[in-house]
C-alpha positions as CSV (number, residue, x, y, z in Angstrom):
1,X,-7.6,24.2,14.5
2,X,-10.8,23.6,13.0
3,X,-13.7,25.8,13.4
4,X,-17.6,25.0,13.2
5,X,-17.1,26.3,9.0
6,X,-14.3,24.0,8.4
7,X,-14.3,20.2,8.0
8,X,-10.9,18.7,10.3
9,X,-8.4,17.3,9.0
10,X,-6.9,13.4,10.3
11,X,-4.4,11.6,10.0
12,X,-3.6,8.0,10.4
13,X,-0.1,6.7,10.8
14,X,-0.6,3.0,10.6
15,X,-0.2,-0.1,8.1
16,X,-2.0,-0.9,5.3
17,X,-4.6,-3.8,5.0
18,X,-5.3,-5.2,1.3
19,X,-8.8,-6.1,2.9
20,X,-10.1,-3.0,3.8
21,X,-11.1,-3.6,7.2
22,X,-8.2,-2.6,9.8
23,X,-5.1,-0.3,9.8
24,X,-4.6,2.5,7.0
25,X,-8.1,1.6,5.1
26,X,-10.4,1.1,8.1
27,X,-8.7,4.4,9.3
28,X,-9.6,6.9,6.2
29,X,-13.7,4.9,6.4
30,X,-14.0,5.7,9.4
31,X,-12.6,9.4,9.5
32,X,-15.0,10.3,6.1
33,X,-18.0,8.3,7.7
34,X,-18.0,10.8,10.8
35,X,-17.4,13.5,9.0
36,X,-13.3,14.7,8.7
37,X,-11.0,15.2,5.8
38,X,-8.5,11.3,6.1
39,X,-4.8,11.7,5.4
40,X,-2.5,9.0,6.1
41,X,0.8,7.6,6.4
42,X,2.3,4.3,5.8
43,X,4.6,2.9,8.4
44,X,4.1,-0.8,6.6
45,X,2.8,-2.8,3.6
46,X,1.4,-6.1,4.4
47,X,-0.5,-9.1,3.3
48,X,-3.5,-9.8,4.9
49,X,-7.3,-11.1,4.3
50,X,-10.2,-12.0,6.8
51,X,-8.3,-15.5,7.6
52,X,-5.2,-14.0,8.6
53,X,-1.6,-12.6,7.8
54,X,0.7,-13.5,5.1
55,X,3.5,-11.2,5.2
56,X,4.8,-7.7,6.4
57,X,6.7,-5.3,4.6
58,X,8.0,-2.5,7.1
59,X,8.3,1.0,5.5
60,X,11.9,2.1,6.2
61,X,12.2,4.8,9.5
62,X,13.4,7.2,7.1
63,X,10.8,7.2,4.3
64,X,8.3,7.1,7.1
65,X,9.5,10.7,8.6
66,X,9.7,12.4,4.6
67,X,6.1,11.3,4.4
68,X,4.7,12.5,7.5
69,X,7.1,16.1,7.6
70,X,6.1,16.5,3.6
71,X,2.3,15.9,4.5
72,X,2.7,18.5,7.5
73,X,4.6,20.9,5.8
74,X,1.1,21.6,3.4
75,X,-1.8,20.2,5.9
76,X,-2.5,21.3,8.9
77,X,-3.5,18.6,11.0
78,X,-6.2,18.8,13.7
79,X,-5.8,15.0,15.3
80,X,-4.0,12.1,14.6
81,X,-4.1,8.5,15.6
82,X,-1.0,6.1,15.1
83,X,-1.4,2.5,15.1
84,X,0.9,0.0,15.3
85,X,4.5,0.6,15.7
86,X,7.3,-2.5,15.4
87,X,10.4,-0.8,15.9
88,X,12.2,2.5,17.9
89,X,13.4,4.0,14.7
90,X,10.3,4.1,13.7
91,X,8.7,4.9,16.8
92,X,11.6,7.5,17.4
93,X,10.7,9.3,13.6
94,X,7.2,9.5,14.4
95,X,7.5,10.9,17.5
96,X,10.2,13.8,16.1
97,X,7.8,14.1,13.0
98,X,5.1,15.3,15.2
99,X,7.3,17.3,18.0
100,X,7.8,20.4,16.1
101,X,4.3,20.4,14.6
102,X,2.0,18.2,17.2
103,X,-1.7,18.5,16.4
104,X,-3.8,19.1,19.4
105,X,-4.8,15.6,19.9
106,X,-3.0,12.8,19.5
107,X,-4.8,9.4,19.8
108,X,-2.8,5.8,20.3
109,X,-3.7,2.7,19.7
110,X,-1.3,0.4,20.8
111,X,-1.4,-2.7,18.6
112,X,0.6,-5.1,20.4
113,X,-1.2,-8.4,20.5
114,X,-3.4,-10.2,18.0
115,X,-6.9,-11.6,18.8
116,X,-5.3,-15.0,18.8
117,X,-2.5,-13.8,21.5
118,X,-0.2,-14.3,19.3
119,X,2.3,-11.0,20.7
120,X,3.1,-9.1,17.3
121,X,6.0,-7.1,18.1
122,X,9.5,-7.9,20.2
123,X,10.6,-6.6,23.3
124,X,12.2,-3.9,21.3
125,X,9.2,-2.4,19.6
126,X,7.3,-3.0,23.0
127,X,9.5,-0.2,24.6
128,X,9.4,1.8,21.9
129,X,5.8,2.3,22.1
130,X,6.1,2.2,26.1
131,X,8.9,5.1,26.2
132,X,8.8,7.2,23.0
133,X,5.0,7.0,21.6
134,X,2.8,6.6,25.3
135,X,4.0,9.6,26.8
136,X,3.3,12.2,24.4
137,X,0.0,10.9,23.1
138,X,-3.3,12.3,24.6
139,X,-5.3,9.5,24.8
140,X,-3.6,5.3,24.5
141,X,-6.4,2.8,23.4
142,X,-4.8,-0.6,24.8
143,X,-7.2,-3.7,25.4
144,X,-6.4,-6.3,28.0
145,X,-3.4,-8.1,26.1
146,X,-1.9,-5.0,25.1
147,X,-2.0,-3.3,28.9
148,X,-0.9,-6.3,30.5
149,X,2.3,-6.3,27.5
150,X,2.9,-2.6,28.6
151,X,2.9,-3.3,32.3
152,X,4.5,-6.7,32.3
153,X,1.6,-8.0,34.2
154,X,-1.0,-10.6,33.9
155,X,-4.1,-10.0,31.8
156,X,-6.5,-9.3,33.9
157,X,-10.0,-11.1,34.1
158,X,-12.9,-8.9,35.4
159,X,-13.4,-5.3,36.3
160,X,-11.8,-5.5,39.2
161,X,-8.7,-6.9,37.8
162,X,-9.1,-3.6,35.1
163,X,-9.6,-1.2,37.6
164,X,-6.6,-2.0,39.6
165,X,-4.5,-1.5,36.3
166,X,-5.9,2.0,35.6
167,X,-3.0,3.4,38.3
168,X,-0.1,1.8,36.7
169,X,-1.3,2.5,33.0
170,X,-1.8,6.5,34.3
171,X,1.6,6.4,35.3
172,X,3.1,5.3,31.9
173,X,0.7,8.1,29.7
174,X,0.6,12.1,30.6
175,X,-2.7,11.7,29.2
176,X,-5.7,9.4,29.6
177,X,-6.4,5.8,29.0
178,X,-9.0,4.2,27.2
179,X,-8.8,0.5,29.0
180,X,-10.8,-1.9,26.2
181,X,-13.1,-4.6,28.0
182,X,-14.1,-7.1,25.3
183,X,-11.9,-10.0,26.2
184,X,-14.1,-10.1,29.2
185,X,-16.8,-12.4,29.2
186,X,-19.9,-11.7,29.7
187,X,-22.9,-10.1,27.9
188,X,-21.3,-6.7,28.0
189,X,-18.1,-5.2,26.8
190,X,-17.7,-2.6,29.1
191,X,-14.6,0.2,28.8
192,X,-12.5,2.1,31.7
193,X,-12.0,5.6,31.2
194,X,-8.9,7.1,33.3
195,X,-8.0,10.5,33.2
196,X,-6.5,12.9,36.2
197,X,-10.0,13.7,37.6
198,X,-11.5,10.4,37.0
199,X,-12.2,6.7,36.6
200,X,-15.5,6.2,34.4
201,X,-17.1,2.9,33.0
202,X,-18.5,3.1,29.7
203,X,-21.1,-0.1,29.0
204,X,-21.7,-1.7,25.9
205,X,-23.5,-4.3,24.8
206,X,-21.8,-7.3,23.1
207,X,-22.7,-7.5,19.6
208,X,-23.6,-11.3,18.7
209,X,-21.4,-11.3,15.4
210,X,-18.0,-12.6,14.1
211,X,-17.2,-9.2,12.0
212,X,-14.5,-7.9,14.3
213,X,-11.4,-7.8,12.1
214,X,-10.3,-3.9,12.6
215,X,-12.7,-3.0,15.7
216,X,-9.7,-1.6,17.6
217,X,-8.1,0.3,14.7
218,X,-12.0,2.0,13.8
219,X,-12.5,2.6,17.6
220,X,-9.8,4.4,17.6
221,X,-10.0,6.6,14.7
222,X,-13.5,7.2,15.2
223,X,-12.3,8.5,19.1
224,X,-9.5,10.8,16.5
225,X,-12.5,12.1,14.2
226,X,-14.9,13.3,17.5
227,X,-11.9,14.8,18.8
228,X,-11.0,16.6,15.5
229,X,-14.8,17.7,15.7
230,X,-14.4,19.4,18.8
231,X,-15.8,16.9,20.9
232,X,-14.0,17.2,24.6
233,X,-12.6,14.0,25.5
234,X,-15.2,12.0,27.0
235,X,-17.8,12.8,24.9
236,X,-15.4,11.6,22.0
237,X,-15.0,8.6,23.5
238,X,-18.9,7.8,24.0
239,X,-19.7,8.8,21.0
240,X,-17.1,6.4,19.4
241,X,-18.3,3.5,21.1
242,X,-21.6,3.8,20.0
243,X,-20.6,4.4,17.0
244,X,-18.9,1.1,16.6
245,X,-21.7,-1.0,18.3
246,X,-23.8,0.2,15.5
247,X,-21.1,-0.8,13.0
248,X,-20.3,-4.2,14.2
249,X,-24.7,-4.1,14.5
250,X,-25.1,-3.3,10.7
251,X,-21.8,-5.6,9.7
252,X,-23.9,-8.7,8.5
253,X,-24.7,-6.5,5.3
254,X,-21.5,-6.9,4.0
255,X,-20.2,-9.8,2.4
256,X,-16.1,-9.5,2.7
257,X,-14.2,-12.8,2.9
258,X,-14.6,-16.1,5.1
259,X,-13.0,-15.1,7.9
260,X,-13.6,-12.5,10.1
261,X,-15.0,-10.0,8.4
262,X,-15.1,-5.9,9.1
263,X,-17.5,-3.6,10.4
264,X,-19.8,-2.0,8.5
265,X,-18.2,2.0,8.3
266,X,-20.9,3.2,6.3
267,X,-24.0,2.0,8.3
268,X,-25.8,5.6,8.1
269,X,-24.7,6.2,4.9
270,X,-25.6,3.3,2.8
């Protein structure tokens, strides 16, 4: 573990984005912005830009599990976050890479459904992230598409809707939930909280700005950084958030693509 002398150590298991703004690339930003050492490993190649995506190249289950047991066979880990996930042998290495050697916080972002609704993964890789990845993670980090996917249930449409998921979503994790409100409308993108003790609202305001590409991947690595930190759980996740609002706040600096551009990772650095 670290200690106040050391700078963490992350990792990121996720895909890579030729764009720089989600998966693998977003992940490392984001982990050197607040302050941790990035590591990383690739679970797929793909082709991407701010308009969209082209093509994916899946990294074989097997090549997958010799990079993450080489990496943790040299670097000890303090948090990790794993993204998205298309298939059980995938899901299965990942989840017997980090069994023997499991960091103390491990941080999932469940990337099920795209911003258009499109649904990325089959039933298949659906359960493989419901039954091999949700229960041994610490914290999941599903919006409304992706919790309704993982219940088989309708999306739900205002707090009320949210809050009568955060039972069911409990049930699936031994850890907490992280339920994402943007698709809400509404001036504010407020977050649900759930842990054993606890249901908590986190309020945000919503940023007046098309530069979301990667928001959920960077929330979630930022939650992986805090935690790496030492931040306890909640804090992390507070922290995180207003971390992002200032990074979707500050995104207009950049000029990436002409589509939906990223957030801007290095808003107190540059």
């Amino acid at each position: 573990m670290a200690t106040p002398r050391s700078i963490p150590n992350t990792l990121t298991i996720a895909g890579s984005d030729p764009g720089g703004g989600a998966g693998i690339q977003a992940d490392l930003k984001t982990f050197s912005a607040l302050g941790s050492y990035g590591t990383s490993v690739i679970t797929a190649l793909t082709a991407q830009n701010t308009r969209g995506v082209t093509g994916v190249h899946p990294v074989p289950a097997d090549f997958i599990a010799t990079q993450l047991d080489t990496l943790l066979d040299d670097i000890a880990i303090d948090a990790v976050k794993v993204g998205m996930v298309a298939s059980h042998p995938v899901a299965e290495a990942i989840r017997e890479g980090l069994a023997g050697r499991r960091p103390r916080w491990v941080v999932l972002d469940p990337v099920m459904v795209a911003k258009s609704g499109d649904i990325l993964v089959d039933d298949a890789g659906i359960a493989a992230v419901r039954d091999c990845l949700v229960p041994m993670a610490d914290l999941i980090t599903p919006n409304l598409p992706e919790a309704a996917v993982l219940l088989d249930r309708p999306v739900p449409k205002d707090r009320d809707g949210m809050q009568a998921m955060a039972p069911a979503l409990r049930e699936l994790s031994a850890g907490a939930v992280l339920l994402k409100g943007g698709q809400l409308r509404g001036k504010a993108c407020p977050d649900l909280l759930i842990t054993a003790d606890a249901m908590t609202w986190l309020e945000g305001p919503r940023i007046d700005t098309g530069n979301l590409h990667g928001t959920g991947c960077t929330l979630s690595s930022a939650i992986t950084a805090r935690l790496a930190l030492g931040d306890a759980l909640p804090e992390a996740v507070a922290a995180a958030k207003a971390w992002l609002s200032r990074a979707l706040e500050q995104s207009h600096r950049l000029d990436v693509g002409r589509g939906h551009g990223p957030v801007h990772h290095f808003h107190a650095w540059w």
